[in-house]
N, C-alpha and C positions, 0 to 999 in steps of 0.2 A: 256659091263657092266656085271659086275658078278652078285652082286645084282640084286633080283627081288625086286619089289615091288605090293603087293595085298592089295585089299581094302574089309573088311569084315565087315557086321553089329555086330558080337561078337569077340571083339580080348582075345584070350587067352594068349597069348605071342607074343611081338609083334617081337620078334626075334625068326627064324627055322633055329638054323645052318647045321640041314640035307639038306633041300632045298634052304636053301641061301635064304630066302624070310623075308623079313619084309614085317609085317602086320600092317595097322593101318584101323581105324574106318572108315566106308564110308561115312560118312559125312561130313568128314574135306573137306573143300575147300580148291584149289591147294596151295595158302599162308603157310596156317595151315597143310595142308598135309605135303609139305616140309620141314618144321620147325621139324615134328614129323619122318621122316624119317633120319634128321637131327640128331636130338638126338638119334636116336637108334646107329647113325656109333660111333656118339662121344662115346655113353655107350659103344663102341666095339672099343675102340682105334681108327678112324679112323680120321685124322685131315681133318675137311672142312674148306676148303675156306672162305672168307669173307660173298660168294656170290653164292648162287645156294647148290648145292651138289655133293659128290662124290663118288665112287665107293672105297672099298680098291684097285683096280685096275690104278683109278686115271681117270677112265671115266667117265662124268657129269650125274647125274641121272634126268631124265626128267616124268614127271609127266603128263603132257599134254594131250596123251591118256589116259592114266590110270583111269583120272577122270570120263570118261563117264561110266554111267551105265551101265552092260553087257548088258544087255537085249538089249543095243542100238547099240552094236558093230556090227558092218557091216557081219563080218565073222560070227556070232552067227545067222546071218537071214536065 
């Protein structure tokens, strides 16, 4: 996947096409997170699928981790 995805309490743009990162609000739960990750490929030409999400690469973006909190990330302990 080429896209990154990051979750911040202030989004200032939710698109960096230096670092390839969409940001969106850390609050969205994964439904709503998706959704809003969703709309940033479409803002950026990128066709998705019915279902899920996708990289312009064509690789599925997944969310799963990303939800948890840092502070709770195993590798941050």
């Amino acid at each position: 996947m080429c896209v990154r995805v990051h979750y911040a309490s202030v989004v200032m743009a939710p698109w960096d096409p230096q670092q390839e990162t969409i940001t969106i609000p850390a609050h969205l739960k994964p439904p709503h997170a998706l959704r809003a990750v969703r709309r940033v490929l479409a803002e950026l030409a990128v066709v998705q699928p019915e279902e899920g999400a996708v990289c312009w690469c064509g690789e599925p973006i997944t969310l799963g981790l990303l939800a948890v909190p840092a502070q709770r990330c195993p590798s941050e302990r």
